[in-house]
Structures are given as C-alpha cells and as structure tokens.
MDTraj code that builds the backbone (N, CA, C; nanometers):
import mdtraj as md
import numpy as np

residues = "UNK UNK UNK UNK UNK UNK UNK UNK UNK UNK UNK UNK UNK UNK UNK UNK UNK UNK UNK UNK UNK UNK UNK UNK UNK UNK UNK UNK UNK UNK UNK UNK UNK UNK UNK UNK UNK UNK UNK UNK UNK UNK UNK UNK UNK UNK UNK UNK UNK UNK UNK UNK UNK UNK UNK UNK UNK UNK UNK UNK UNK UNK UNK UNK UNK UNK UNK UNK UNK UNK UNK UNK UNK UNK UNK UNK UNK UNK UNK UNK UNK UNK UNK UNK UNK UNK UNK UNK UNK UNK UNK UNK UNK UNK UNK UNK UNK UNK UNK UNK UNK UNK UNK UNK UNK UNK UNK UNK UNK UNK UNK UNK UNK UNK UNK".split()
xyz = np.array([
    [1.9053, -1.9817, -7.5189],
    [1.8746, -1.9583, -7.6585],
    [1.7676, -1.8507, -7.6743],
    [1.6819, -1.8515, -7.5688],
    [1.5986, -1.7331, -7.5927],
    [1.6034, -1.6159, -7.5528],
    [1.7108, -1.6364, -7.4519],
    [1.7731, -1.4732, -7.4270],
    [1.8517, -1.4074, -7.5193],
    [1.9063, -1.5259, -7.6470],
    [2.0040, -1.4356, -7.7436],
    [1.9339, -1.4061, -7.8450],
    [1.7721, -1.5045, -7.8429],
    [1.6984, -1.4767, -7.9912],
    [1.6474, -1.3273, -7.9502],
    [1.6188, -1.2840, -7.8471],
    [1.5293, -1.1587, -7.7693],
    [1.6387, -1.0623, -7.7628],
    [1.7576, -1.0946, -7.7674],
    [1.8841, -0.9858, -7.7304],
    [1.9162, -0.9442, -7.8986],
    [1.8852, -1.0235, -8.0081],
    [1.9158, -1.0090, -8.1269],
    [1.8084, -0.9092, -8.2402],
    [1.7214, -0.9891, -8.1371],
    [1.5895, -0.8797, -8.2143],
    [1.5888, -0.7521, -8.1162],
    [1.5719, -0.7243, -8.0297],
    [1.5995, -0.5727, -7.9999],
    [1.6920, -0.5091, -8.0363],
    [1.8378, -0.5666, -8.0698],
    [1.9336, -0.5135, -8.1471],
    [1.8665, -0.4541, -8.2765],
    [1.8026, -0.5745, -8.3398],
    [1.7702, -0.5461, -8.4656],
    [1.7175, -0.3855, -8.4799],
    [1.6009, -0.3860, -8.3257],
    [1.4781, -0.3236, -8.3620],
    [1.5581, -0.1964, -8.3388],
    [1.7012, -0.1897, -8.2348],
    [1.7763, -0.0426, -8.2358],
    [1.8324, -0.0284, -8.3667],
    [1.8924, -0.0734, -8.4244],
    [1.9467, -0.0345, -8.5506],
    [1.8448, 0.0024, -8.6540],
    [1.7165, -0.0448, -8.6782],
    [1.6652, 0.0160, -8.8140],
    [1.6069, 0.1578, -8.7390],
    [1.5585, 0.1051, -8.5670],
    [1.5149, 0.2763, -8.5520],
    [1.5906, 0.3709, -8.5622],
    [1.7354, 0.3277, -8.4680],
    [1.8641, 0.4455, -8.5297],
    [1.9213, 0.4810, -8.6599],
    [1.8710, 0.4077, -8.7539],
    [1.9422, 0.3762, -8.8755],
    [1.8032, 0.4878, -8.9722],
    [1.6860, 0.4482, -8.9291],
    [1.5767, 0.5431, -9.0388],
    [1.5047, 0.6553, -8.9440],
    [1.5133, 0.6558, -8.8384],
    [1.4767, 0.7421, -8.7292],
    [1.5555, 0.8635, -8.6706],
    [1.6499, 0.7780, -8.6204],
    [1.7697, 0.8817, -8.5602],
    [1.7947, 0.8375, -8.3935],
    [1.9047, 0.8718, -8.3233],
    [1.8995, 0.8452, -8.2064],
    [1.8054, 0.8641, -8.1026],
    [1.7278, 0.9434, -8.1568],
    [1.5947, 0.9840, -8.0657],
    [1.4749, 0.8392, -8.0866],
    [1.5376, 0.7253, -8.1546],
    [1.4691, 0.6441, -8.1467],
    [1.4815, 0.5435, -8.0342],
    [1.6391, 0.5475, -7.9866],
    [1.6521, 0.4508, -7.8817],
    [1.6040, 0.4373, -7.7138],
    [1.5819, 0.6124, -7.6735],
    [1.4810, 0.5910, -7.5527],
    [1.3726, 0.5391, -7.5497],
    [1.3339, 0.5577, -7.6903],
    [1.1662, 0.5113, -7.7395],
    [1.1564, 0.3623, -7.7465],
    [1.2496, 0.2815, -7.8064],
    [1.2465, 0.1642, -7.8237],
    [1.2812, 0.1026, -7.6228],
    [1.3493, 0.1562, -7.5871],
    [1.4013, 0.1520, -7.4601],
    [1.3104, 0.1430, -7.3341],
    [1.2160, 0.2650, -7.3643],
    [1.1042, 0.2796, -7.3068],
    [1.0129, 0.1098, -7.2836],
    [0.9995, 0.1470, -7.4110],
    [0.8900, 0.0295, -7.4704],
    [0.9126, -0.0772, -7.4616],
    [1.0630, -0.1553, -7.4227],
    [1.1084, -0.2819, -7.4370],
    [1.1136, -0.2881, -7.2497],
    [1.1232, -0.1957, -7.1894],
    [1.0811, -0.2233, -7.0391],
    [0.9084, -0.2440, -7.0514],
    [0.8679, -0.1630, -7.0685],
    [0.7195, -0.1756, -7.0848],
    [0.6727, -0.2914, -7.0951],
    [0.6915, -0.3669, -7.2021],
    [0.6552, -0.5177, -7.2283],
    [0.7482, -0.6105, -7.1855],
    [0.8950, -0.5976, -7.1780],
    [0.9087, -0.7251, -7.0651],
    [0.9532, -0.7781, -6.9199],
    [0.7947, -0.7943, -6.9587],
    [0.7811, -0.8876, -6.7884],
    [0.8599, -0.9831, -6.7408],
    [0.8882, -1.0812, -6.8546],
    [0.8986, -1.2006, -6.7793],
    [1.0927, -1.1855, -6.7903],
    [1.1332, -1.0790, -6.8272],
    [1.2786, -1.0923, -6.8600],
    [1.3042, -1.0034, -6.6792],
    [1.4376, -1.0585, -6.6714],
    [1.5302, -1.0273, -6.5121],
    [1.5731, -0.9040, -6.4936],
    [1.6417, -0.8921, -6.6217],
    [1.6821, -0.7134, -6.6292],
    [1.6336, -0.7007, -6.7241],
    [1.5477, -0.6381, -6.7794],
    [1.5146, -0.5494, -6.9006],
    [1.6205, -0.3933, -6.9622],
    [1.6460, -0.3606, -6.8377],
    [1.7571, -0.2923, -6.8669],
    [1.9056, -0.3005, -6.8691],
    [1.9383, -0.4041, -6.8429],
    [2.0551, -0.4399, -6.8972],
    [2.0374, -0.5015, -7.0521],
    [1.9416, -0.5602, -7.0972],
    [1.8964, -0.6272, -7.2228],
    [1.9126, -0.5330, -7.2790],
    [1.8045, -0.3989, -7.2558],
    [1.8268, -0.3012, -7.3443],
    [1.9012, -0.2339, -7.4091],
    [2.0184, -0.2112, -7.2761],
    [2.1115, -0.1400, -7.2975],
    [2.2706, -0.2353, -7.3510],
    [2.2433, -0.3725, -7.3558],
    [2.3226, -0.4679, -7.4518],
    [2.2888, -0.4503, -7.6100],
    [2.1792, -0.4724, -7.5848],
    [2.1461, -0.4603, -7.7420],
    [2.1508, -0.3240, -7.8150],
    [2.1107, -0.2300, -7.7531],
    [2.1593, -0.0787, -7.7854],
    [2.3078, -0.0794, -7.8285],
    [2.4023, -0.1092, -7.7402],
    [2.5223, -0.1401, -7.8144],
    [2.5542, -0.2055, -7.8761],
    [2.5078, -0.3252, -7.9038],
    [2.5118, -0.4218, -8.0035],
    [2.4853, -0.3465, -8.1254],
    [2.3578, -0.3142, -8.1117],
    [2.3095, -0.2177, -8.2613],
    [2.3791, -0.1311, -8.3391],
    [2.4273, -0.0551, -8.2066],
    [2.5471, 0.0466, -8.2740],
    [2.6608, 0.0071, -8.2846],
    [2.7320, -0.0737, -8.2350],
    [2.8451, -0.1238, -8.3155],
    [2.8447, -0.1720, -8.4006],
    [2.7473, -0.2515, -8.4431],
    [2.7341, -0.2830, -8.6311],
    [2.6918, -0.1860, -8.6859],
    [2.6189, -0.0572, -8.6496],
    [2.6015, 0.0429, -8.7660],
    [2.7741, 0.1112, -8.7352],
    [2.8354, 0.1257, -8.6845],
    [2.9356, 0.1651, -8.6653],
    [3.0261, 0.0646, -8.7385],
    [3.0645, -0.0470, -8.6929],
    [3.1398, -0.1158, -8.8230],
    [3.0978, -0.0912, -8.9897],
    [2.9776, -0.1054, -8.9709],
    [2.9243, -0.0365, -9.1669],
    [2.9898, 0.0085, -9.2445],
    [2.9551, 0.1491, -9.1253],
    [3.0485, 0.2869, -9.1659],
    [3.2010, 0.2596, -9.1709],
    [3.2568, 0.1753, -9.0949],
    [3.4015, 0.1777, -9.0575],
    [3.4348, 0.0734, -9.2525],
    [3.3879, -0.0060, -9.2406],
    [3.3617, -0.0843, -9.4058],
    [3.3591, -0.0324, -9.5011],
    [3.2654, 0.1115, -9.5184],
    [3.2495, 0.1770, -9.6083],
    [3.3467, 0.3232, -9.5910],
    [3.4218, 0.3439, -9.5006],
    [3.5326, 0.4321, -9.4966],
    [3.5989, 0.5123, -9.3954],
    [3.6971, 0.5761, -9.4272],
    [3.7787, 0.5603, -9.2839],
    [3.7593, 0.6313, -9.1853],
    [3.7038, 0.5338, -9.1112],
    [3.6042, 0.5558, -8.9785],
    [3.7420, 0.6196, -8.8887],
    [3.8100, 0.5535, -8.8848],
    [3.9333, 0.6214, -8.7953],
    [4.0212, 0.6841, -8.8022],
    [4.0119, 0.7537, -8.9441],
    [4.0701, 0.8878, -8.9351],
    [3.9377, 1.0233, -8.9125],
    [3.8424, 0.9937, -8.9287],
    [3.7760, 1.1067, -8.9084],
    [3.6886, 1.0748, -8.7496],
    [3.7400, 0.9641, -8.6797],
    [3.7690, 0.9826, -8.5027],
    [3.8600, 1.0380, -8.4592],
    [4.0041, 1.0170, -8.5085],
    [4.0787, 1.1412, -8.5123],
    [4.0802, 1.1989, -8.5103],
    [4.0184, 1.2486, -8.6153],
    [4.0278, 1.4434, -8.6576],
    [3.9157, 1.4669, -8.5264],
    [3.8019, 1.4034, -8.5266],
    [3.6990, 1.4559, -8.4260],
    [3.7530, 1.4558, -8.2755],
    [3.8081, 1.3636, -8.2700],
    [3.8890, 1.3618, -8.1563],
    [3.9849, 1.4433, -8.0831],
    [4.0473, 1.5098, -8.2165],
    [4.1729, 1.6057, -8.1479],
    [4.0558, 1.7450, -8.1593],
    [3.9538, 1.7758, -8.2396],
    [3.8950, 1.8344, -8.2043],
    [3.8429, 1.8579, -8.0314],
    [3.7924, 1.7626, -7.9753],
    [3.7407, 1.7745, -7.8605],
    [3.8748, 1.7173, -7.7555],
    [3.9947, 1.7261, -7.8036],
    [4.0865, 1.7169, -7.7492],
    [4.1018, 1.5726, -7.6362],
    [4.0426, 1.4401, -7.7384],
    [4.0482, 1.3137, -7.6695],
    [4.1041, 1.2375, -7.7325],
    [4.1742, 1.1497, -7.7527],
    [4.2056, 1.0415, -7.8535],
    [4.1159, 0.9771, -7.9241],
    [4.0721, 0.9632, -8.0749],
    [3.9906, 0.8998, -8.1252],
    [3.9646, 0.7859, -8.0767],
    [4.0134, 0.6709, -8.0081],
    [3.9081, 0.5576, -7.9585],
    [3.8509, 0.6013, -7.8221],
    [3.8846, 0.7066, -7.7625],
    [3.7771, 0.7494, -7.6747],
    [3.6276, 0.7928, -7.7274],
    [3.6726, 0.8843, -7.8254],
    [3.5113, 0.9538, -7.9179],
    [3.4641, 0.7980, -7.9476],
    [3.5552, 0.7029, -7.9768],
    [3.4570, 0.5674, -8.0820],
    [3.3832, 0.4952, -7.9381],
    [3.4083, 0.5187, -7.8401],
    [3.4157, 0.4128, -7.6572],
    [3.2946, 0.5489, -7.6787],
    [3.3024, 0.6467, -7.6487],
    [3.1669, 0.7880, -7.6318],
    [3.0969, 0.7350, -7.7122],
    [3.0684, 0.7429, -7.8591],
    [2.9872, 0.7205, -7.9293],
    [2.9071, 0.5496, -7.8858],
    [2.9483, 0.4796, -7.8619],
    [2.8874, 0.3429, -7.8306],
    [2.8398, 0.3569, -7.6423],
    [2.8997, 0.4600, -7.6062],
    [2.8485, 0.4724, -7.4758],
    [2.7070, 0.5236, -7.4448],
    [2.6849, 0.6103, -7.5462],
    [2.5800, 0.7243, -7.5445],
    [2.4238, 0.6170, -7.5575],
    [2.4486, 0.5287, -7.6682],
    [2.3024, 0.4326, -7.6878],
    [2.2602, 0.3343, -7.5755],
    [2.4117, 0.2778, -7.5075],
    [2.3854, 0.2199, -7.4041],
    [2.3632, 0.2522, -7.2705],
    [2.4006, 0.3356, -7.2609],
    [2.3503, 0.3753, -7.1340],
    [2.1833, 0.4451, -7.1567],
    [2.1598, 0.5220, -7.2446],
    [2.0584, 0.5792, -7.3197],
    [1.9275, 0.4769, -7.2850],
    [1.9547, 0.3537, -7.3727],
    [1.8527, 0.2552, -7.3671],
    [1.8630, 0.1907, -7.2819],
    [1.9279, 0.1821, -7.1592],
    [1.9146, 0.1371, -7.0229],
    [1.8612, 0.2193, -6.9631],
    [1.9035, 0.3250, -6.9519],
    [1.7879, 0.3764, -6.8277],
    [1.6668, 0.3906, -6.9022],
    [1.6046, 0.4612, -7.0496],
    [1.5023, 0.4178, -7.0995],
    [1.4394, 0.3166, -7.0111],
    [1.4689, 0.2034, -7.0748],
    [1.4085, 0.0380, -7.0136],
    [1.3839, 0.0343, -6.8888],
    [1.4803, 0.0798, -6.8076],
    [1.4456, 0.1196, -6.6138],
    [1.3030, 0.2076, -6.6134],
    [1.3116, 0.2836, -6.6855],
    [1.1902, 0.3941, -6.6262],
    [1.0317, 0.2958, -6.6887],
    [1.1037, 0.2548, -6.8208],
    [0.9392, 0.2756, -6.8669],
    [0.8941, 0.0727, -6.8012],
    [0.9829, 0.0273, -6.7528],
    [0.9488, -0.1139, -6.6658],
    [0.8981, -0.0326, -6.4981],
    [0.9866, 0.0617, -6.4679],
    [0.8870, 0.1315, -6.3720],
    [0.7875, 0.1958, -6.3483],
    [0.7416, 0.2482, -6.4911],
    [0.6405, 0.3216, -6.5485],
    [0.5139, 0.1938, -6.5578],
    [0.5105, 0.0788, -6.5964],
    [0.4461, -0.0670, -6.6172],
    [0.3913, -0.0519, -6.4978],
    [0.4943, -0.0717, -6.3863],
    [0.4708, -0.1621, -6.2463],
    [0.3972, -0.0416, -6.1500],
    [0.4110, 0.0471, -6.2142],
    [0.2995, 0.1515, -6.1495],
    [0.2220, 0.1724, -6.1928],
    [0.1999, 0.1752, -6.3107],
    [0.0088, 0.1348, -6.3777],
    [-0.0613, -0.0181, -6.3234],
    [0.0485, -0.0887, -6.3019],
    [0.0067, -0.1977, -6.2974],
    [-0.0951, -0.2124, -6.1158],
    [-0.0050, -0.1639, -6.0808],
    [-0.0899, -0.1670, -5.9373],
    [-0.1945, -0.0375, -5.8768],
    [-0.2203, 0.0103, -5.9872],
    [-0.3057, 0.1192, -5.9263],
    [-0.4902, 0.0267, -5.9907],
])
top = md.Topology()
chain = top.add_chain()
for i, resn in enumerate(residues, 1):
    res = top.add_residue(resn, chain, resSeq=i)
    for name in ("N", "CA", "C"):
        top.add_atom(name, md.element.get_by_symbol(name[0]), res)
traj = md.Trajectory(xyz[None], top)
C-alpha cells in the first residue's frame, strides 16, 4: 500500500511539473526523487513508472478532448512510423527520462553521502 501511495504521488508530482513546466521538468523531479529515496529498492524504476503513469493520463486528456489519433497519424506518416509507434515514443521518452534521472541523482546522494 505504500509503494502505490509513493508511486501515485510522484505520478502526481510528474504530471503537474509536465503539465505547468514542460518536459524539462521530469529529469528534475527524477533527479530529486533518487535524491530523497533512501529507503525505496529501486528508485529508478519508481521513477520511471510513475513518469509513465503521468504521461499517459496527460495523454489520455488530450485523447478525451480530441482526436489524439488522427493527428498520431498524420505525425506519424510524417516521420514515416505508424502512429501507435509515435504514441509507444511519446510515453517512452518520460520513462526512460525519469529513470535514469533517479539513477544518477540516488548516485549523486550516495556520493555526498560518504565523503
């Protein structure tokens, strides 16, 4: 229960940063969520769950408020991929993003920590 209350609120905390910030918020949050947790196993897998978590509900939103999959399409044949590849890219980019984030800055911790 407290790994999903902690997996829900970092979601949270990616979506309003991506949502009023911009994607340049999720290394930052990423960073920072290795930084402080200690007592969690992977911090970067957390991170980088909830990073996608985040963005697939700002991504459903959008898909709610209009048609999300024709203009993956169009973007798609642009870059000459099938639109659920661009939609699989786009949800790829935060998660992996805020995983390694979370790797560095939990390695960034454990080397302040012992000097």
């Amino acid at each position: 229960m407290r790994f999903a209350l902690k997996l829900a609120l970092l979601a949270l905390a990616f979506a309003l940063g991506s949502a009023f910030l911009g994607w340049w918020s999720v290394p930052a949050i990423g960073v920072l969520w290795g930084a402080v947790a200690k007592r969690n196993a992977y911090p970067g897998l957390t991170a980088a769950s909830a990073a996608g978590l985040a963005w697939a509900g700002l991504l459903l939103l959008v898909a709610v408020q209009g048609p999300m999959w024709m203009l993956a399409d169009k973007v798609g044949a642009i870059l000459a991929i099938p639109g659920w590849l661009f939609i699989f890219i786009t949800l790829a980019f935060p998660t992996l993003l805020a995983g390694t984030a979370a790797v560095v800055g939990e390695a960034t911790s454990n080397v302040m920590e012992s000097r």
